[in-house]
N, C-alpha and C positions, 0 to 999 in steps of 0.2 A: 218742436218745429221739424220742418222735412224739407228736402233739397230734391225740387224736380229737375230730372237731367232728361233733356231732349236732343239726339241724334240727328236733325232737323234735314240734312244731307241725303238718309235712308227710309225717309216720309214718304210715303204711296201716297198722302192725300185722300185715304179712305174714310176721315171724318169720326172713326170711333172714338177718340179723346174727347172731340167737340160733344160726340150724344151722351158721353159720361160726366161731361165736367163744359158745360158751356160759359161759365163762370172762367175758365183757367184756361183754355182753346180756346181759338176760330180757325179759318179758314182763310189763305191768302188767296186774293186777290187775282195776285201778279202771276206767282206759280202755281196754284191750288194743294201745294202742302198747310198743313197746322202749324199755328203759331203759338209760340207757350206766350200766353200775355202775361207782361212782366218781365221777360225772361233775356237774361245778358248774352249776347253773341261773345264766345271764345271760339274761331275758326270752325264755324257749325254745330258748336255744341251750347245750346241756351240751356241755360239755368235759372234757377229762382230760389229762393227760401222762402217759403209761407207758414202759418200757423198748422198746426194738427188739426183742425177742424176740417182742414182742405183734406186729410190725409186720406178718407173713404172716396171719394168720387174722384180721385186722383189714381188710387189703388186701380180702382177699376179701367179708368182711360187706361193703364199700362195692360194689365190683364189683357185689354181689349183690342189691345194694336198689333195686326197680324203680323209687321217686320220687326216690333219689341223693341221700336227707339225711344221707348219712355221708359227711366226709371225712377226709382223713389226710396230717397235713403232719408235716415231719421237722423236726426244732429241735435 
């Protein structure tokens, strides 16, 4: 299993999560940052645990985010 940890506060909104993993992103609405769907609000920091199957197109949304608010730990 893996714990995506998203920064959500330091989101540009540039949408690379969403083309890596549209399964696991979107795109809000309201303020046009990404949303981890799923993901628990601690004071802007969402979180989630999902299986390891997510772990590849998860890997890459992080890779792909130019301000590096996504990470991906293994538990």
């Amino acid at each position: 299993m893996i714990r995506i940890i998203q920064l959500r506060d330091k989101c540009i909104g540039c949408n690379a999560c969403v083309e890596a993993s549209a399964s696991r992103w979107r795109m809000s609405r309201k303020d046009g940052k990404s949303v981890l769907i799923g993901g628990v609000n601690n004071k802007q920091i969402f979180s989630v645990i999902v299986g390891d199957d997510e772990k590849p197109e998860n890997l890459q949304a992080a890779r792909n985010c130019p301000t590096k608010v996504i990470q991906i730990i293994q538990i």
